[in-house]
C-alpha positions as CSV (number, residue, x, y, z in Angstrom):
1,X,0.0,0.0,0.0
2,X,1.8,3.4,-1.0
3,X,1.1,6.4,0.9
4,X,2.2,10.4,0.6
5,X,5.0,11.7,2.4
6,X,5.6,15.5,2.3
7,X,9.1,15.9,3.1
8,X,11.4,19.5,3.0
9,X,14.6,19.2,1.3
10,X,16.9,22.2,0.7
11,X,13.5,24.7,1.9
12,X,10.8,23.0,-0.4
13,X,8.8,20.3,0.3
14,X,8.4,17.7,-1.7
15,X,5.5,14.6,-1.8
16,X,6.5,11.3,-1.9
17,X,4.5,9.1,-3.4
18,X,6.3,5.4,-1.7
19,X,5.1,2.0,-0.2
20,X,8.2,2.5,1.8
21,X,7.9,3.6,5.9
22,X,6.9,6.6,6.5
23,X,10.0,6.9,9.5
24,X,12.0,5.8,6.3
25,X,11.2,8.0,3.7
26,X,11.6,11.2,6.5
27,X,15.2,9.9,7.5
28,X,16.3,10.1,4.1
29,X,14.6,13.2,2.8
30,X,16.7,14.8,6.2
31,X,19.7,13.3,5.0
32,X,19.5,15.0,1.7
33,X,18.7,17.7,3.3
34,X,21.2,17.6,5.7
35,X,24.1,16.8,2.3
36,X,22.6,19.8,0.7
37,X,22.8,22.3,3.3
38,X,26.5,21.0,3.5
39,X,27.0,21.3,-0.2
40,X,25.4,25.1,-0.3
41,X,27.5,26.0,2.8
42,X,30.8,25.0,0.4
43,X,29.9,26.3,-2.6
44,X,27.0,28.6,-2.0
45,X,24.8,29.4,-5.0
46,X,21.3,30.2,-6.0
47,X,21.3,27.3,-8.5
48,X,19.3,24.5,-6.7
49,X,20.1,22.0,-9.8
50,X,23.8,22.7,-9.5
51,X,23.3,22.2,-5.9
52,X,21.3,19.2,-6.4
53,X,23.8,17.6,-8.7
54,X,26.7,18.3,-6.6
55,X,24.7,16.1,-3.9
56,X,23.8,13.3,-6.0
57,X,27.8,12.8,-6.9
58,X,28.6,13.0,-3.5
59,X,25.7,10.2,-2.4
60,X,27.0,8.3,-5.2
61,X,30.6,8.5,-4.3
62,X,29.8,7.1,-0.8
63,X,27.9,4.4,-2.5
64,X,30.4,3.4,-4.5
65,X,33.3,3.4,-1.7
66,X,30.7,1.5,0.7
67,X,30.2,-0.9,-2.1
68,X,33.7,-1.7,-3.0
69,X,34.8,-1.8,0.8
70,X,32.1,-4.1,1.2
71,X,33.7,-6.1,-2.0
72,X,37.1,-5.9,-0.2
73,X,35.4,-7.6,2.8
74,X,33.5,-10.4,1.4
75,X,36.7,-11.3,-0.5
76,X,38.9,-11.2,2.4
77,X,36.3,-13.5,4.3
78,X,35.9,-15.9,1.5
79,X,39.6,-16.4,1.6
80,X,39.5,-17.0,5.3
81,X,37.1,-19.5,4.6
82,X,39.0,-21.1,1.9
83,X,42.4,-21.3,4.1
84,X,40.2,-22.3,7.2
85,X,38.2,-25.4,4.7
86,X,41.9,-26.2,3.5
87,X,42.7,-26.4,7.3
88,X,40.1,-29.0,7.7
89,X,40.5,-30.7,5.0
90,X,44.2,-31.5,6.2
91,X,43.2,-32.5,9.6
92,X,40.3,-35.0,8.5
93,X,43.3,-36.3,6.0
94,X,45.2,-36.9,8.7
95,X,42.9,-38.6,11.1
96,X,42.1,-40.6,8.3
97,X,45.4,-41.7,7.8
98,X,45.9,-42.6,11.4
99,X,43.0,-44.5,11.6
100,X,44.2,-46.7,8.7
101,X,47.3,-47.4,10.6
């Protein structure tokens, strides 16, 4: 069931139209917010698309970081589960051979 949210980003408010939480939909729409008040303290300017763009790169850009950290993590992990597999592996081989012994 989707539902309107009225939200205010950058000093306009905006409906959102979402099936999403309501608590959701305000905690981003203030996180925007919050990323474009930062951006128009840097670099202020009466262009709200400029703004706007500015903020999308720099959402992106942590996206991107968090995704490819998140790459480097579930590749270190699957090699700790390869080396601790190999690990077992050796110690089944050798209670194996002790048994046939």
């Amino acid at each position: 069931m989707s539902s309107v949210v009225t939200v205010e980003i950058g000093g306009q408010r905006y409906p959102i139209r979402s099936a999403l939480d309501e608590r959701y939909i305000t905690e981003l729409a203030a996180y925007v917010d919050q990323k474009m008040r930062a951006a128009s303290d840097a670099a202020p300017t009466s262009d709200m698309l400029g703004l706007a763009v500015l903020v999308a790169l720099n959402i992106a850009d942590e996206y991107f970081r968090q995704r490819d950290q998140q790459s480097v993590s579930s590749g270190d992990l699957h090699e700790r589960a390869m080396r601790l597999e190999r690990f077992v592996d050796e110690a089944l081989a050798q209670v194996a051979a002790k048994r046939a012994v």
